[in-house]
N, C-alpha and C positions, 0 to 999 in steps of 0.2 A: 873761424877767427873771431873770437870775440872782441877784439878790439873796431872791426869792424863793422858789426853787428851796432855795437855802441855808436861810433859814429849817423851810421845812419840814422839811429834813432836822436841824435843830438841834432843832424843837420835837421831832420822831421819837425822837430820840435821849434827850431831854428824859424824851417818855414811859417809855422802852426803859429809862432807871435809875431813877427814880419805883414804878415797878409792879414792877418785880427784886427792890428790896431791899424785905424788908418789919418792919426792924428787929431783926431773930436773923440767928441764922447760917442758910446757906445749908442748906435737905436736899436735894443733891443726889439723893437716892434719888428725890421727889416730882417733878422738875425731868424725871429721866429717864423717868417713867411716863406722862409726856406728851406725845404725839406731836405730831410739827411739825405745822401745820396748811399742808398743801401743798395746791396749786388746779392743776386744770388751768387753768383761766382765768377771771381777774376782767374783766368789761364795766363799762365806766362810758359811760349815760349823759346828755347833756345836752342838757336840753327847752331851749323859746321863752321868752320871757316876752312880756309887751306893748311892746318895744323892743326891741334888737337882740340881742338874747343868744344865742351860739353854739349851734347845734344842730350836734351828732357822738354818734359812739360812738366810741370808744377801747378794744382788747380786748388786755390781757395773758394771753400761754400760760404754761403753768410753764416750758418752756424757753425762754424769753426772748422769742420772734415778738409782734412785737407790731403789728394789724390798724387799719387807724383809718378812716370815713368820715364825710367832713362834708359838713353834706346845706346849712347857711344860717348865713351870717352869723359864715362861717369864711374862713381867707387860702387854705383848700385843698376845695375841693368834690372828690366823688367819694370814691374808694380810694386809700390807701397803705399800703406795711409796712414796718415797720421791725423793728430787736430790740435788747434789752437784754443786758449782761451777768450770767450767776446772781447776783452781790453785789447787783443791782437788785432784780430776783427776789424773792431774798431778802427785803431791806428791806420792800418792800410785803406778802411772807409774815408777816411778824414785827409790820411796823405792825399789822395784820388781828390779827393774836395780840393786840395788848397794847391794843386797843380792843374785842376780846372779841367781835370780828363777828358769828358764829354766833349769837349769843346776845341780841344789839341786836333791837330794835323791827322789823315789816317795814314799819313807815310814820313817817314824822315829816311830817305835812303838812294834820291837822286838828285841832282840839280834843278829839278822843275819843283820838288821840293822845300827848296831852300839852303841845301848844302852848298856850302861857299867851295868847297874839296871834297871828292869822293873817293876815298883810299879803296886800294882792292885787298882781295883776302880775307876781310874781317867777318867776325858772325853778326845773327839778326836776333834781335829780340820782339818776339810778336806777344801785345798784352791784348787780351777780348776780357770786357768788359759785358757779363750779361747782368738786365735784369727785364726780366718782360716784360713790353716786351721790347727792352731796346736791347741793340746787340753795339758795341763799339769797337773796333779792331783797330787796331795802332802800330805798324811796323818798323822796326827801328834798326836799321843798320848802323854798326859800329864805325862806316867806316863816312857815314855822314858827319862831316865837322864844319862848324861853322853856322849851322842852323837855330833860327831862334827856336827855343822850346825843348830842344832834342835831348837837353840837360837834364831835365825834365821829366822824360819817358828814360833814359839812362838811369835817373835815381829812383823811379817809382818801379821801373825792373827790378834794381837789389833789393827794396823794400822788400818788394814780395817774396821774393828768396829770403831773407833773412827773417822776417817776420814766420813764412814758413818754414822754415827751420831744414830747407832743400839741402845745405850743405853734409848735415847727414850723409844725405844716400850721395850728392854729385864730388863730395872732396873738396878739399882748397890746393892750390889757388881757388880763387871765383873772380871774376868780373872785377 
């Protein structure tokens, strides 16, 4: 769906001036002391639920290869590869930046987590986060609402679908 697709990249960009400006002038000095946060590779990914919800992984490298295997209740079972080009790359580098990943929850998907309600039946979305040598693992149940952040890992999931171009091989609907 491209219409969706679009969105994301508007809500991204949304974020990407939101969090930039923060009402002063720019310190460049502080801007440059901070290092991009570059991945060898982000994996997304996505569990059952109690009905038909796609199960894959989807794995972006920093240079653009990008892995996909869908194991059920996807339009492409098995392996494929594809790649993106670095401005993709990018984008999902910077998304990951401006939602502060490193630094998020490694669980959204119980009440000791922060879910205010925990619906049943929904799926998960697991995003790992490598680059050597840190590893970050972030679990997201759908059926988590009510949690601060959880928005958060919910949009930086589609990103990564969409930016990789997952719909491809898993179909729409999507997420």
């Amino acid at each position: 769906m491209r219409c969706d697709k679009s969105l994301v990249i508007l809500f991204g960009l949304a974020i990407s001036q939101g969090c930039s400006h923060s009402g002063r002038d720019s310190d460049t000095s502080s801007a440059a002391a901070t290092p991009p946060l570059v991945f060898d590779s982000v994996l997304l990914h996505r569990s059952n639920c109690l009905g038909t919800c796609p199960v894959y992984d989807v794995e972006v490298y920093g240079d653009g290869r990008v892995l996909y295997s869908g194991e059920s209740f996807v339009a492409v079972t098995g392996s494929r590869e594809g790649k993106i080009p670095p401005s993709s790359v990018d984008f999902i580098r910077r998304s990951l930046e401006q939602i502060d990943f490193l630094n998020l929850r490694d669980s959204y998907a119980h009440e000791r987590d922060g879910c205010k309600v925990v619906a049943q039946e929904y799926p998960t979305a697991e995003i790992t986060f490598r680059r050597f040598p840190i590893v970050k693992h972030i679990v997201y149940y759908y059926g988590c609402m009510g949690s601060p952040n959880a928005d958060h890992v919910a949009w930086i999931a589609r990103t990564i679908d969409d930016v990789a171009g997952s719909s491809v091989w898993v179909g729409w609907p999507q997420y």
